[in-house]
C-alpha positions in Angstrom: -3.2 -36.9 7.7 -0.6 -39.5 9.8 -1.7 -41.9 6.6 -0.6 -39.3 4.2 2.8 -38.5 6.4 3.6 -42.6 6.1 3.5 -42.2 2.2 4.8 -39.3 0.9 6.6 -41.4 -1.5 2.9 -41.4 -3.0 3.3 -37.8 -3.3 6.4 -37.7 -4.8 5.7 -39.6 -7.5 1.8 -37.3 -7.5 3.9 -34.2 -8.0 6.6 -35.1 -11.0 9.9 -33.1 -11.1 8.7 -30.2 -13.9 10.4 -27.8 -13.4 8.8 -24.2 -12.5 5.5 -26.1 -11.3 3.4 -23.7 -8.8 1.7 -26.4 -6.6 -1.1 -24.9 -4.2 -1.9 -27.6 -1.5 -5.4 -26.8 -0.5 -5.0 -28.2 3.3 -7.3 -28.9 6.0 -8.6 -26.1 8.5 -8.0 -27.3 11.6 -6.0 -25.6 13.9 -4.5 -28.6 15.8 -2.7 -30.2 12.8 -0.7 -27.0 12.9 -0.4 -26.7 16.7 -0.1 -29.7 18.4 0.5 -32.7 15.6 3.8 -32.9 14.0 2.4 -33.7 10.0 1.8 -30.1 8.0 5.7 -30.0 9.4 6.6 -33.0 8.5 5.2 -32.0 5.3 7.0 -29.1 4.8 10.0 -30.4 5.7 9.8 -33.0 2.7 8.9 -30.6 0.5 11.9 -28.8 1.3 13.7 -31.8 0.5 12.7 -32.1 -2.7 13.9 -28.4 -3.3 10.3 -27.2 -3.4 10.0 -23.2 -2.1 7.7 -23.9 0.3 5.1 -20.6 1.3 2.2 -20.8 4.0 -0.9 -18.8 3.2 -3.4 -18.5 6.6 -6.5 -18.1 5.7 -8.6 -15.9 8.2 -12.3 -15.2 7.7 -13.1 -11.7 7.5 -16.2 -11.8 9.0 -14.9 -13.4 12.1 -12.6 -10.8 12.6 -14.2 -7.5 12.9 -14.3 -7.8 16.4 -11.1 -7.0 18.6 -10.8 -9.9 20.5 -11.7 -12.6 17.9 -9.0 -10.7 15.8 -6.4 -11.4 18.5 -7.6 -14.9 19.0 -7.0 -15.1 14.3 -3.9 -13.3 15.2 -2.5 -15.6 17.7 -3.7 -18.6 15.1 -1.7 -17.5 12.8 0.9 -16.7 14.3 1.0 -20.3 16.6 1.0 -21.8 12.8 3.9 -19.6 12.0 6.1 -20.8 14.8 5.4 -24.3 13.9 5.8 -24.6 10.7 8.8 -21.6 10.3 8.7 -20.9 6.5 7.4 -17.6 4.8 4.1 -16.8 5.8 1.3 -14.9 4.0 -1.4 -14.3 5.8 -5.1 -13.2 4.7 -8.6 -11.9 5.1 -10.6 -13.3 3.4 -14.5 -13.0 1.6 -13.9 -9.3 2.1 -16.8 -8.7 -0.5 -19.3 -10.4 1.4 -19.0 -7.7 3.8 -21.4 -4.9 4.4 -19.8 -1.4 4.0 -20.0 -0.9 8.0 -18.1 -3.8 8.4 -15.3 -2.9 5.7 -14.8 0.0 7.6 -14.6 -1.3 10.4 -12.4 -4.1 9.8 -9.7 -1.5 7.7 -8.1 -0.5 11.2 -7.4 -4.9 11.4 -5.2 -4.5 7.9 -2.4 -2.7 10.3 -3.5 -2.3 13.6 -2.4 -0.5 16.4 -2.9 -3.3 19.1 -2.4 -0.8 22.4 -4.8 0.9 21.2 -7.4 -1.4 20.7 -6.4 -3.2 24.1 -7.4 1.1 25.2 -10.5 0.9 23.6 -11.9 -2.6 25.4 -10.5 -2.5 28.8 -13.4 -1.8 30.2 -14.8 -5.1 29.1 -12.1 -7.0 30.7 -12.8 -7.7 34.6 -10.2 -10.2 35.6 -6.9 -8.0 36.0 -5.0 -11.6 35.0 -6.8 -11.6 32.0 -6.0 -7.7 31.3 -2.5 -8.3 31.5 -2.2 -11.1 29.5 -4.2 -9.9 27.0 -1.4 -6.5 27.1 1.3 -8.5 27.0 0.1 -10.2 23.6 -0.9 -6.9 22.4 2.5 -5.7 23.5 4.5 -9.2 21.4 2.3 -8.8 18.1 2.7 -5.1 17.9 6.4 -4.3 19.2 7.5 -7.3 16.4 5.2 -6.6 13.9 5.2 -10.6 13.6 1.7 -10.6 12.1 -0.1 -8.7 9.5 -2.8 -9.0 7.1 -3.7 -8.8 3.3 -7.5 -8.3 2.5 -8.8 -10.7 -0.3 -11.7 -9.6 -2.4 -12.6 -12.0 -5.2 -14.2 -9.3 -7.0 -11.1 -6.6 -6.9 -8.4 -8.3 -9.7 -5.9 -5.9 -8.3 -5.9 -6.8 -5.0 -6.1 -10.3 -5.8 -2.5 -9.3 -7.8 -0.9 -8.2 -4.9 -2.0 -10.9 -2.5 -0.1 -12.9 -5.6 2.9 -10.8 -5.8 3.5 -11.4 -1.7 3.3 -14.9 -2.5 5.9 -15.2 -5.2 8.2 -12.7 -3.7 8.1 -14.9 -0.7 9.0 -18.3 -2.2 11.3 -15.5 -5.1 8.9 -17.1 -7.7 10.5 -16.4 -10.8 13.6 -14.5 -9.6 16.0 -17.6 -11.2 14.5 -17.3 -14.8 16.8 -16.0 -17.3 16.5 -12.5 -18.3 14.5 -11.5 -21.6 15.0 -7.9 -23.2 12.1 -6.0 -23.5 10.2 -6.6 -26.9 9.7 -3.8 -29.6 6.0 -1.8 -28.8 4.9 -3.6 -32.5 5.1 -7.0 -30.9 2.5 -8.5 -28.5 3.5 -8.7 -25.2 4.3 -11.9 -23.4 2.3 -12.3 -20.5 3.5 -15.0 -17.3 1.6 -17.7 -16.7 1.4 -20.0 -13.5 1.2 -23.8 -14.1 -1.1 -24.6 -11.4 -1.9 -27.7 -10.0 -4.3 -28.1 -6.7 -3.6 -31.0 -4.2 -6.5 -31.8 -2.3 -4.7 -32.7 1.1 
């Protein structure tokens, strides 16, 4: 990743000047390039250079989270990456259909949860009194702020699939410059938007 920071001339020749691209760089999952080494910033910061709209998306397995303390510990991921990188962030659940129906359930009160009470519901597990109030006073930061939320992805529902979209584009305001087009008469076909994609392998 340092190699790929020393030539992002590379990558601006890679990525053209087309106008209306939507460029998804698929990047690597490891938390420290977003915590403690400078690049994914550096990154976005060229990108930003360029005039590029620049949108994170954190990707949180869903099947890690559907217990209260490893959904703090995704939370405080995400929101570390947040901080860091400080651009519109989008952040999601993902492989939501590869969950039983218990663990759906269970993991809807994650979508938008109410953090003092689930610090309520596990105090008893916490001995060390340090540990209990640090653990409410990040309970406290993510719910007072609302800093931190999350989208559910299931490949298999096209709807919700939409609206994970729709956060996207309304974050980067995808589309939002594009000129104006009256509606066309019911006998003609209706034009339907479509994303130039192009996926960067980082």
């Amino acid at each position: 990743m340092e190699y790929f920071a020393n030539n992002f001339d590379w990558l601006e020749e890679s990525l053209g000047h087309v106008e209306d691209d939507y460029i998804l760089f698929d990047c690597p999952g490891q938390i420290e390039l977003y915590t403690h080494l400078p690049v994914m910033r550096q990154l976005v910061e060229q990108l930003q250079q360029w005039e590029f709209r620049v949108c994170g998306v954190f990707l949180v397995d869903s099947q890690f989270m559907v217990e209260s303390f490893k959904f703090i510990s995704g939370v405080m991921a995400a929101l570390s990456a947040m901080v860091s990188l400080e651009i519109p962030q989008v952040n999601i659940m993902t492989k939501m259909d590869l969950l039983n129906p218990k663990a759906k359930k269970e993991i809807e009160k994650y979508l938008d949860p109410d953090m003092y009470s689930m610090m309520e519901d596990n105090s008893d597990t916490i001995s060390s009194a340090k540990f209990k109030k640090l653990t409410k006073a990040i309970c406290g930061l993510i719910d007072d702020y609302s800093m931190v939320r999350f989208l559910p992805f299931d490949r298999t529902d096209e709807e919700g699939i939409n609206i994970v979209l729709q956060h996207i584009d309304f974050s980067i305001q995808y589309g939002e410059d594009l000129e104006f087009k009256e509606p066309k008469d019911v006998e003609e076909e209706p034009a339907n938007l479509n994303y130039d994609e192009i996926f960067q392998g980082s």
